[in-house]
C-alpha positions as CSV (number, residue, x, y, z in Angstrom):
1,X,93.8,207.7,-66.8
2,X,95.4,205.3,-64.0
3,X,98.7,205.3,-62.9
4,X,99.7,202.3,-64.3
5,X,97.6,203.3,-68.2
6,X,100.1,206.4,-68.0
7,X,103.2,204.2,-67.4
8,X,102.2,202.0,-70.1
9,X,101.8,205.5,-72.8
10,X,104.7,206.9,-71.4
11,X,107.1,203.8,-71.9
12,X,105.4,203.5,-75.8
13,X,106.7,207.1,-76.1
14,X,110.1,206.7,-74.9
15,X,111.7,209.5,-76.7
16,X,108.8,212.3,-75.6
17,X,109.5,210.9,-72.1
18,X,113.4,210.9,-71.7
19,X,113.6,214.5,-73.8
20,X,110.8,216.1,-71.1
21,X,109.1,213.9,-69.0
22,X,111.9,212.0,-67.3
23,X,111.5,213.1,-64.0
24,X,107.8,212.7,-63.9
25,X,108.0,209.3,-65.1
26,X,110.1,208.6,-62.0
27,X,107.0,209.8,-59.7
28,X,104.3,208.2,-61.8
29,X,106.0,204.7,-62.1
30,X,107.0,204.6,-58.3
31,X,105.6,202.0,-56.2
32,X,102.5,202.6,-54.3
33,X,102.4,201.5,-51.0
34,X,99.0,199.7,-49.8
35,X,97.0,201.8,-47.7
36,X,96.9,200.7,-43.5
37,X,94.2,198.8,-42.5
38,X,91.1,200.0,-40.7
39,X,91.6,198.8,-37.1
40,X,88.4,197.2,-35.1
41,X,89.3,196.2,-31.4
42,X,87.0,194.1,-29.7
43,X,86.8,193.6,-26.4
44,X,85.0,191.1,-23.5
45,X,86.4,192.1,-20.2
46,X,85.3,189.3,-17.8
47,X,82.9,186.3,-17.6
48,X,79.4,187.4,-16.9
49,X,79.4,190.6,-18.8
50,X,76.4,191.1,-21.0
51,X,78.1,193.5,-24.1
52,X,81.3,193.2,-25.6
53,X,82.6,196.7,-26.8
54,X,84.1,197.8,-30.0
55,X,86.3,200.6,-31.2
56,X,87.0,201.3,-34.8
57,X,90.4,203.0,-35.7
58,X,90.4,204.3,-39.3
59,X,93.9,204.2,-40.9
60,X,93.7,208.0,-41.3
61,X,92.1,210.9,-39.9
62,X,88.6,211.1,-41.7
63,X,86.7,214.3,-41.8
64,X,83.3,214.9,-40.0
65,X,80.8,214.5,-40.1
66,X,80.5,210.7,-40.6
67,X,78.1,207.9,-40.9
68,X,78.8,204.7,-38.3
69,X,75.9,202.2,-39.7
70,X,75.6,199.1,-38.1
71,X,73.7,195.8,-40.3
72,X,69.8,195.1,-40.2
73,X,70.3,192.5,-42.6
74,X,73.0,189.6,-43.8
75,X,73.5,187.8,-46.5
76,X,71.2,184.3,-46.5
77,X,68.9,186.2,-43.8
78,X,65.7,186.7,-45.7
79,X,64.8,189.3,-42.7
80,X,65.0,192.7,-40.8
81,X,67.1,192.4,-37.8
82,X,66.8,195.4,-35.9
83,X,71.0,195.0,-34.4
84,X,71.0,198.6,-34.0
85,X,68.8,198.4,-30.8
86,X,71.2,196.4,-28.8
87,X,74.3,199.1,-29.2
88,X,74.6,201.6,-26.7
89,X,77.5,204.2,-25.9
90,X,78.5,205.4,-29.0
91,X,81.5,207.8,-28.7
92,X,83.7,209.4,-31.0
93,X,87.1,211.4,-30.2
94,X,88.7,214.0,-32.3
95,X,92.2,213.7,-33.6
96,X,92.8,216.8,-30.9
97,X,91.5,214.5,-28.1
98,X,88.3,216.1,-28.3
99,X,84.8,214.1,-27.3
100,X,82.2,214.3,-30.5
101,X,78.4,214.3,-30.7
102,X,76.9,211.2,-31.6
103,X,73.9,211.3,-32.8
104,X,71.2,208.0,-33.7
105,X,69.4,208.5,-36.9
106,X,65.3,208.1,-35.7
107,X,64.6,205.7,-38.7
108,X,67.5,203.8,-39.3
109,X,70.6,202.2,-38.1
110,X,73.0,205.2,-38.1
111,X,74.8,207.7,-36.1
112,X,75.4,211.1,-37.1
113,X,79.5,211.1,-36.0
114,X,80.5,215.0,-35.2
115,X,80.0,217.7,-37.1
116,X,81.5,219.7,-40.0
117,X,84.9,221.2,-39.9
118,X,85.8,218.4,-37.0
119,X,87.8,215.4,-37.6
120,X,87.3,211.7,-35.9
121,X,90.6,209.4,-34.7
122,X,88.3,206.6,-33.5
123,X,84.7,205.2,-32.7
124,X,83.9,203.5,-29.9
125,X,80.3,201.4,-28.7
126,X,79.3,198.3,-27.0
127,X,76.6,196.0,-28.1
128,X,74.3,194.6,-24.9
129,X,74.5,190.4,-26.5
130,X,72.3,188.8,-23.7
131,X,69.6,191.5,-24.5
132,X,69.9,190.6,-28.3
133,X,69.4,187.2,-27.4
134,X,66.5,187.6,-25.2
135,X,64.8,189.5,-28.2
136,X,65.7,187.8,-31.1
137,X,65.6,184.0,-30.0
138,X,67.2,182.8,-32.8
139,X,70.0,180.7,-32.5
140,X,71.4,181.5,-36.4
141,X,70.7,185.3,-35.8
142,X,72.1,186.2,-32.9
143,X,75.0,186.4,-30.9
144,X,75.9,184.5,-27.1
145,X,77.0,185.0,-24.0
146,X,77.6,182.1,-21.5
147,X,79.6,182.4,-18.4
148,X,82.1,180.5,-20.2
149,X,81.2,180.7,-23.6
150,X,80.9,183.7,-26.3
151,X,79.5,183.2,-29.4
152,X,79.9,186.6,-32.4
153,X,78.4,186.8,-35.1
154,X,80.3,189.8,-36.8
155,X,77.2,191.0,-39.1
156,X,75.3,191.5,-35.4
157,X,78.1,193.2,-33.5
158,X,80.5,194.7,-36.1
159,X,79.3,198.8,-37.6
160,X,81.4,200.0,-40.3
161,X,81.8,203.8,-41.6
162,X,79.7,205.2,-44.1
163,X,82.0,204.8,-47.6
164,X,85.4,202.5,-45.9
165,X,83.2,199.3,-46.8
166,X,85.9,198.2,-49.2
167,X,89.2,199.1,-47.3
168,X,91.1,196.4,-45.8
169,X,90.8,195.8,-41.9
170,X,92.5,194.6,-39.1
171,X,90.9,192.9,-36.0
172,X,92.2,192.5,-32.6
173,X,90.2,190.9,-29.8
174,X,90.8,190.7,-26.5
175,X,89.7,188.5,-24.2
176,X,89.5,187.3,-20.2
177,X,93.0,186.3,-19.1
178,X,93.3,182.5,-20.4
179,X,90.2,182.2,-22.2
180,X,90.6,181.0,-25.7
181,X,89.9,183.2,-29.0
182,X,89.0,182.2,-32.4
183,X,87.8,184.1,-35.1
184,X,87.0,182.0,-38.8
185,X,89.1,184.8,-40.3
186,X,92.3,182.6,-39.4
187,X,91.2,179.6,-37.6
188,X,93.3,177.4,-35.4
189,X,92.3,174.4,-33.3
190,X,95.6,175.7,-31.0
191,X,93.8,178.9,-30.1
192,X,95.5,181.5,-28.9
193,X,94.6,182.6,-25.1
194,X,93.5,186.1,-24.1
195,X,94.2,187.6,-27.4
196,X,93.7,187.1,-31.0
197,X,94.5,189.0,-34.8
198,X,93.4,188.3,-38.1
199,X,92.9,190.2,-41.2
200,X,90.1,191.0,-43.2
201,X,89.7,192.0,-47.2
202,X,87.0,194.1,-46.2
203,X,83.6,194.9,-44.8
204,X,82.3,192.6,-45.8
205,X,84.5,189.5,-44.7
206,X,84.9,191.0,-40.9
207,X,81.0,190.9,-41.0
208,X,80.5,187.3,-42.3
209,X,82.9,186.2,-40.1
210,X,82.9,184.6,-36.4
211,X,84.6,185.5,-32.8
212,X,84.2,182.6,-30.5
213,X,85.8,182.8,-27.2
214,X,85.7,181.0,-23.8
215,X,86.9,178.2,-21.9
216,X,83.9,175.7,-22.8
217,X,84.7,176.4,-26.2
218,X,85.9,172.5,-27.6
219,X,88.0,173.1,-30.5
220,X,89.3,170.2,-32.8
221,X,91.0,170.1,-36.1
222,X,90.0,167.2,-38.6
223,X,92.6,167.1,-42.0
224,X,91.1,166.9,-45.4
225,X,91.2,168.8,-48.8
226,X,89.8,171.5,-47.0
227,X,90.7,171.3,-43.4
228,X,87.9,171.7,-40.9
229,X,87.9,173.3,-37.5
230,X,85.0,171.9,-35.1
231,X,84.6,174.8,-32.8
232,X,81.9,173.4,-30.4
233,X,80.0,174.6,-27.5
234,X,77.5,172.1,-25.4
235,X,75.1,172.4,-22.6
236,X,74.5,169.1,-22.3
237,X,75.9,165.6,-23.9
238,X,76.7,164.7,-27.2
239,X,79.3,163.0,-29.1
240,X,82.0,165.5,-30.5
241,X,84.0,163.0,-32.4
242,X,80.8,161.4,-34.2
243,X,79.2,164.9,-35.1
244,X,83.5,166.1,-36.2
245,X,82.8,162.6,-38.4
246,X,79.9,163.3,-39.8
247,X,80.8,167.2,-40.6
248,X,83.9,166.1,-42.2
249,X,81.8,163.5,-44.4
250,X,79.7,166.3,-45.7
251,X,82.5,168.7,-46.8
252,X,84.4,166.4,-48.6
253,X,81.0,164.9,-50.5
254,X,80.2,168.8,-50.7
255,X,83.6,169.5,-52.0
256,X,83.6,166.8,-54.1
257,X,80.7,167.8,-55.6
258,X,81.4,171.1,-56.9
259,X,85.4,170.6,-57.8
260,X,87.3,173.5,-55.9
261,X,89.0,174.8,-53.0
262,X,87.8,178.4,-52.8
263,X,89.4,178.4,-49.1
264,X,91.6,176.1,-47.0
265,X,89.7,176.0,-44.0
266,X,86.0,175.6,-43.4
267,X,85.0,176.1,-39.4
268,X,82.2,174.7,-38.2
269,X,80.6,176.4,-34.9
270,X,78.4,173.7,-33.4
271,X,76.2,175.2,-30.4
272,X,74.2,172.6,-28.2
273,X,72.1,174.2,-26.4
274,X,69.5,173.4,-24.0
275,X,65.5,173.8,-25.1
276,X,64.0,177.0,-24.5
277,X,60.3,177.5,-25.1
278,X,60.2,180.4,-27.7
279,X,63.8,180.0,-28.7
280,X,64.5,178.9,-32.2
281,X,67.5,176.4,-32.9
282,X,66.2,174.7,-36.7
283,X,68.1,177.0,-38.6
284,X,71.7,177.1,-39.6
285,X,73.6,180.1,-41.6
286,X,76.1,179.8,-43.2
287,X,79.3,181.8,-44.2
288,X,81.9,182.6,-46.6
289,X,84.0,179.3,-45.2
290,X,82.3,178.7,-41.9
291,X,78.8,177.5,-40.8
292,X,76.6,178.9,-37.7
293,X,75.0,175.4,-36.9
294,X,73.1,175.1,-33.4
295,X,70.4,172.0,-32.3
296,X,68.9,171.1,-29.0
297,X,70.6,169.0,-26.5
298,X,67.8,166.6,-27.1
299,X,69.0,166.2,-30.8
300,X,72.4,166.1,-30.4
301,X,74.5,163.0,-31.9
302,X,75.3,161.0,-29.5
303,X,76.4,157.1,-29.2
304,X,72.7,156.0,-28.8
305,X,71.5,158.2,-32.1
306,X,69.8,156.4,-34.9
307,X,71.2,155.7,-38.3
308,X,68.3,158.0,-39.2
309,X,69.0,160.5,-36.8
310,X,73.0,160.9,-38.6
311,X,71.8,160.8,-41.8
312,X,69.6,164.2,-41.2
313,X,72.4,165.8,-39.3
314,X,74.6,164.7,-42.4
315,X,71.9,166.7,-44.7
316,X,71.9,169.4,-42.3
317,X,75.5,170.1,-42.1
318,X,76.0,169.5,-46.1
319,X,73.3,172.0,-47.2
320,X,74.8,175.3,-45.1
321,X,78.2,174.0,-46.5
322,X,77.0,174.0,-50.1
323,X,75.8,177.2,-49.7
324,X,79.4,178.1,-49.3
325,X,79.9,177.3,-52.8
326,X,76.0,178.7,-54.1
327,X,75.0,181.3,-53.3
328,X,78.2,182.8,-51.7
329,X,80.3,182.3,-55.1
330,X,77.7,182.5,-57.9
331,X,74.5,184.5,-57.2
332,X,71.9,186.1,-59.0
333,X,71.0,190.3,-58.8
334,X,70.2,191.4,-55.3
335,X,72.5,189.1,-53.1
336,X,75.9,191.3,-53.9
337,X,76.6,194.0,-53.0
338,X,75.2,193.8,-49.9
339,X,72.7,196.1,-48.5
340,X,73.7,196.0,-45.0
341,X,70.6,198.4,-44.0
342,X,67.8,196.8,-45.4
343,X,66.6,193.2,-46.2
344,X,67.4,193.2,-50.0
345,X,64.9,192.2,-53.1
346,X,66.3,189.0,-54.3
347,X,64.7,187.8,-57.7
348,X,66.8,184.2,-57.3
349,X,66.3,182.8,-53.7
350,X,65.1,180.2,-56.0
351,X,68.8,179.7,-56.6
352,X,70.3,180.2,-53.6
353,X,68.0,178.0,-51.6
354,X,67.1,175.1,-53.9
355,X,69.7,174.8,-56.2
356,X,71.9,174.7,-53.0
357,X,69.3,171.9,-51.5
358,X,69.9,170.1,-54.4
359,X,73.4,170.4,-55.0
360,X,74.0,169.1,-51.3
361,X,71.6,166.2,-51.8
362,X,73.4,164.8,-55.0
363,X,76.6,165.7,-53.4
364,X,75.5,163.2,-50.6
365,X,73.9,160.7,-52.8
366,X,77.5,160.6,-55.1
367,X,78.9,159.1,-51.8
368,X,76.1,156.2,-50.9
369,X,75.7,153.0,-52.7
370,X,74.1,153.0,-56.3
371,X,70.6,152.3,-54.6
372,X,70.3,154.0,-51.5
373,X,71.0,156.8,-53.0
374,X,68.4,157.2,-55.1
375,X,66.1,156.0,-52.6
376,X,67.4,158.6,-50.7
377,X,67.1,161.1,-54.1
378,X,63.2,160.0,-54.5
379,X,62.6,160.7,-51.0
380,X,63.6,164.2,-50.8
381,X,62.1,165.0,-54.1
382,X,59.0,163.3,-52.8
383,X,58.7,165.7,-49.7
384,X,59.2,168.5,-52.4
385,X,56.6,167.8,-54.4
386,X,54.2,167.5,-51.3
387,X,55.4,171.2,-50.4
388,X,54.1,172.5,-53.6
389,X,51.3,170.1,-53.7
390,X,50.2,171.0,-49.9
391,X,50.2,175.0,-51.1
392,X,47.6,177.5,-50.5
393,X,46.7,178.3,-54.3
394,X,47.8,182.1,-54.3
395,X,51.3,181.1,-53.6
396,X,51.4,178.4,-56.5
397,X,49.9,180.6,-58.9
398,X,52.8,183.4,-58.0
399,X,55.4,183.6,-60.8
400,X,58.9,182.0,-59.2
401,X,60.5,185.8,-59.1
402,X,57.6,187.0,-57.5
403,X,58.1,184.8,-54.8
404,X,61.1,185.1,-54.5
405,X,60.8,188.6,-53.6
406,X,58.4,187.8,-51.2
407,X,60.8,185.1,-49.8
408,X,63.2,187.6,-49.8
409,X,61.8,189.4,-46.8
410,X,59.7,187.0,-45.5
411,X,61.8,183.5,-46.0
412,X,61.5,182.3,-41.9
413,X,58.8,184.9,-40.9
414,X,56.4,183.3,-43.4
415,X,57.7,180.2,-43.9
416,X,55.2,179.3,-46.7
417,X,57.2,181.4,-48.8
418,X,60.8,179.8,-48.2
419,X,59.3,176.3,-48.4
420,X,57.7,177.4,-51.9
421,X,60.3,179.0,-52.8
422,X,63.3,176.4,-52.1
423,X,61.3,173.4,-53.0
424,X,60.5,174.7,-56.6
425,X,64.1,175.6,-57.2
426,X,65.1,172.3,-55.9
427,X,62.8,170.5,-58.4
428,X,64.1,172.8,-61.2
429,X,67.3,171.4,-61.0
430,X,66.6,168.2,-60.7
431,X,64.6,167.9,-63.7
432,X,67.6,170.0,-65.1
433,X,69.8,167.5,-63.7
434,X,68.0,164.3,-65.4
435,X,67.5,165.8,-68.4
436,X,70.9,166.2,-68.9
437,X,72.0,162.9,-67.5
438,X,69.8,161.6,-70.1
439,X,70.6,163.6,-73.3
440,X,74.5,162.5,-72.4
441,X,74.0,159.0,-71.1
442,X,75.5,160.0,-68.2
443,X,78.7,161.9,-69.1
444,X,77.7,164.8,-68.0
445,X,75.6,166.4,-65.3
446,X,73.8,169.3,-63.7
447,X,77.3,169.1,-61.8
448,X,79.0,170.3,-64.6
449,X,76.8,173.2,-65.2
450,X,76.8,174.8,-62.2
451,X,80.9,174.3,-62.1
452,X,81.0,176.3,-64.9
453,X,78.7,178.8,-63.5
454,X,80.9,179.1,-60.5
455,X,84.0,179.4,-62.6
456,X,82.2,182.3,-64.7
457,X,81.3,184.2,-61.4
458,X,85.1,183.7,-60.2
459,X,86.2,185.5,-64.2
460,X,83.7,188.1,-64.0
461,X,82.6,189.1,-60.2
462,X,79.3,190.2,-60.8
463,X,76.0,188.4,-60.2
464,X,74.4,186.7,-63.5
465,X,70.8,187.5,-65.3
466,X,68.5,185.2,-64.7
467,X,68.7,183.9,-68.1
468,X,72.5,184.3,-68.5
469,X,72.4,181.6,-65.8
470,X,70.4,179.1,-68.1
471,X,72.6,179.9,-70.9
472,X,75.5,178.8,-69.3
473,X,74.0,175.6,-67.8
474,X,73.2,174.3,-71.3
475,X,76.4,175.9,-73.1
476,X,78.7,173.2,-70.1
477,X,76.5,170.2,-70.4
478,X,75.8,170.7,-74.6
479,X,71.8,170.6,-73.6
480,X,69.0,172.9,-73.9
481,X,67.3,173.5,-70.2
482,X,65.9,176.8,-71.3
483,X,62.4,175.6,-71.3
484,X,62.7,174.1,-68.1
485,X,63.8,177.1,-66.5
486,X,60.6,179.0,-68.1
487,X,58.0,176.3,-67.4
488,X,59.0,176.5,-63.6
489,X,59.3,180.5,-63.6
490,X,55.7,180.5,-64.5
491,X,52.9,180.5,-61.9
492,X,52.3,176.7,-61.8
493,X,49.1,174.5,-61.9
C-alpha cells in the first residue's frame, strides 16, 4: 500500500489511530522530500577538440556492479546507430576514491561498471564527435564540431545507468571561455557564455534534447504563441531573417492546426553546411519541442530564392514540427518506451510518418487562399499516389503493419520502405479527412479527430491499439472511418 493509500485509511479510522497509531501517523503522513537529481557534466575544453567529455554523478552512492548503456537508436530514427563506437575512456571512481574496472560488453553498447561489493561516486567518458561525423555522414544523426561551432545531439553523446532512466537530472555544461551555450532544455536567445544549467524530467528528455555552443552560433528569438528560438549555424550565405520568417509561419499554421501549447518554446537548430560528396543533409529530426534541420549552402534561403524554393522550405520546417505534436504526443505500440539499445518494431510508422505529412500539409493549406491551397493539397497527394503507383509489387502487396515493421528498421537505409510507408498513411488520412468533411458539411474534420486523440494520449500516457485509434477518430468527428483504416491496412492492388 502507498504512503499516501495508508494516510487516507488511517484518517477514515481516526479513533484506531489516535488510541495506538498516533505516533506512526506522524512518520507516515510527513512530507517526502524529492530525491536529488542525477548530475551529467559536459564538457568542450577548447576550439579544435574532436570529443567533448561527460561525467555522470548519481545523486547517491549506487552499488556495483552497474550498467553505463549508451543509445544505438532514437526516437523517429528508423535505424541502428552504432554511438557506442565513438566513446572512449570510460572510468569510474569509488565513493573511497578508488579507480574501477570498466569493462565494454563485445555485443552491445554497455560497460560492465566495477564489480560486486564495490560502490561507484561518478562515471566519466568522452565521445570522439569529428570521428562520428566522418562515419555516419548524416547531418540529422550525428553530432558537430566546427572550430567555432558545436552542434549535440544528446541521444549520440549522452549514456545513462542501467535502471536511473526515470530519475530526474541535472545538466551542466561547460564551455571555452566566452563561447555561447544553449541547450533546448531551457532555451534563450541571450545565451549564457562559458557555462550553462538546465534540468531534465528524465532520460529521456536529456537525450532528445540539444547542446549547441560556439561563437558562430546566430541565435534569435521570434514571439508567438509558442516562442521560437532560431539557433543557426552557416558556412556559407543565407538569409536568417527570411528562413526565422518562414519557420515562424509554420509553427503557428502547425500550432494552429492541432489546438495546444504542449511547450512554450520550440528551438529550431538550422545548420547550413557546405556540400560534401557522401554526406547526407535531406533529412531533418525532430524533438520533443525542438527540430534538428540542416540543408546545403546551395539551398539555403536567401534574397534571390524562388517563391517555389520558400514554399518547400515552409513544408520542410512544418512537417518535423508536426511531428512534435504526432508521433511525440500520441503514438502507437513500439515508439514509447524507448528502446535506447536497439532500433524498435513499430507497427504504426504509418502514423507517425504520414499522418504527420498530412497533418502539416493541411495545417499549411488552412493558411493559403481557398484555391491555392487545394492546388497545393492535389499536388502532394498527387506525388503520393505516384509513390505507391511507381512500387515494386512485393512492397504493395505487404499488409501496412508489415511494412511498417520493415520501415521500422529500414525507413532511410531502404528508402522504398519509408516512401511506402509514409505515403500510404498520408493517403489514409486524407481520405479520412474528406470523408468526414463530407458526412458534416464541413463542421468538422480529421483535425478534430486527431485533437482528440492527442488529448486521450495526454489522460492516459500510454500508446493506443491500432484500432483504439480508429475508434476514437470516428467517436470526435460522429463518422465511421473504420473501413477506411482496414481497406488501406490490407496489401493493396
Amino acid at each position: 500500500m502507498s504512503r499516501s493509500r495508508i494516510c487516507l485509511w488511517l484518517i477514515g479510522n481516526a479513533t484506531f489511530v489516535f488510541c495506538f497509531l498516533s505516533p506512526m501517523l506522524a512518520v507516515l503522513c510527513v512530507a517526502i522530500p524529492p530525491q536529488a537529481p542525477i548530475v551529467y557534466d559536459l564538457r568542450y575544453s577548447a576550439a579544435g577538440d574532436h570529443w567533448v567529455s561527460v561525467k555522470i554523478t548519481p545523486a547517491a552512492i549506487i552499488a556495483a556492479p552497474a550498467a553505463l548503456v549508451i543509445p544505438r537508436t532514437y526516437p523517429g530514427g528508423y535505424d541502428q546507430v552504432p554511438y557506442d563506437s565513438f566513446v572512449e575512456n570510460v572510468t569510474a571512481v569509488s565513493q573511497e576514491g578508488k579507480t574501477l574496472t570498466c569493462t565494454k560488453d563485445v555485443d552491445g553498447p554497455r560497460w560492465k561498471i566495477g564489480q560486486k561489493g564495490e560502490s561507484i561516486a561518478h562515471i566519466e567518458y568522452q565521445v570522439d564527435v569529428t570521428k562520428m561525423e566522418d562515419q555516419l555522414k548524416s547531418a540529422s544523426a550525428s553530432s558537430k564540431v566546427r572550430p567555432g561551432y558545436v552542434g549535440l545531439l544528446g541521444y549520440s553523446i549522452f549514456a545513462y545507468v542501467d535502471g536511473l532512466e526515470r530519475d530526474a537530472i541535472r545538466l551542466q555544461i561547460s564551455a571555452p571561455e566566452e563561447w555561447p551555450v544553449l541547450t533546448t532544455l531551457d532555451p534563450n536567445a541571450e545565451a549564457p557564455k562559458s557555462t550553462g544549467r538546465a534540468d531534465a524530467a528524465d532520460y529521456y528528455a536529456l537525450a532528445d534534447s540539444e547542446v549547441l555552443i560556439g561563437p558562430d552560433l546566430q541565435l534569435r528569438r521570434l514571439e508567438g504563441k509558442i516562442a521560437l528560438i532560431m539557433a543557426v549555424y552557416a558556412e556559407g550565405e543565407g538569409d536568417i531573417s527570411a528562413e526565422g520568417k518562414l519557420a515562424r509561419e509554420a509553427l503557428d499554421r502547425v500550432q494552429e492546426y492541432f489546438g495546444d501549447t504542449p511547450f512554450p518554446t520550440y528551438t529550431v537548430q538550422l545548420e547550413v553546411l557546405r556540400p560534401i560528396a557522401g554526406y547526407d543533409c535531406s533529412f531533418a529530426q525532430e524533438h520533443v519541442d525542438s527540430g534538428t534541420f540542416c540543408v546545403n549552402t546551395d539551398k539555403a534561403i536567401t534574397a534571390q530564392s524562388s517563391s517555389q524554393q520558400r514554399r518547400t522550405m515552409l513544408f520542410q520546417c512544418a512537417h518535423p514540427m508536426a511531428h512534435s505534436w504526432i508521433p511525440k504526443r500520441a503514438y502507437g505500440v513500439g515508439y514509447r518506451p524507448v528502446t535506447w539499445e536497439m532500433a524498435p518494431v513499430i507497427d504504426t510508422v504509418w502514423f507517425n510518418e504520414g499522418f504527420g505529412r498530412y497533418a502539416a500539409l493541411e495545417a499549411l493549406v488552412g493558411g493559403m487562399p481557398e484555391a491555392d491551397g487545394r492546388a497545393a493539397r492535389e499536388r502532394q497527394l498527387s506525388f503520393l499516389r505516384g509513390i505507391l503507383d511507381s512500387a515494386p509489387p512485393f512492397l504493395r502487396r505487404m499488409p501496412l503493419v508489415m511494412l511498417s515493421r520493415e520501415a521500422s528498421l529500414l525507413y532511410t537505409t531502404d528508402f522504398r520502405t519509408g516512401k511506402n510507408v509514409f505515403a500510404r498513411g498520408a493517403l489514409m488520412a486524407a481520405e479520412m479527412d474528406d470523408r468526414i468533411r463530407s458526412k458534416t458539411q464541413g463542421k468538422k474534420s480529421l483535425r478534430d479527430g486527431l485533437r482528440a486523440l492527442l488529448s486521450w494520449s495526454a489522460r492516459n500516457q500510454r500508446p493506443f491499439e491500432i484500432q483504439e485509434m480508429s475508434t476514437l477518430l470516428s467517436d470526435a468527428t460522429g463518422v465511421n472511418v473504420h473501413d477506411i483504416l482496414d481497406r488501406w491496412m490490407a496489401p493493396q492492388p
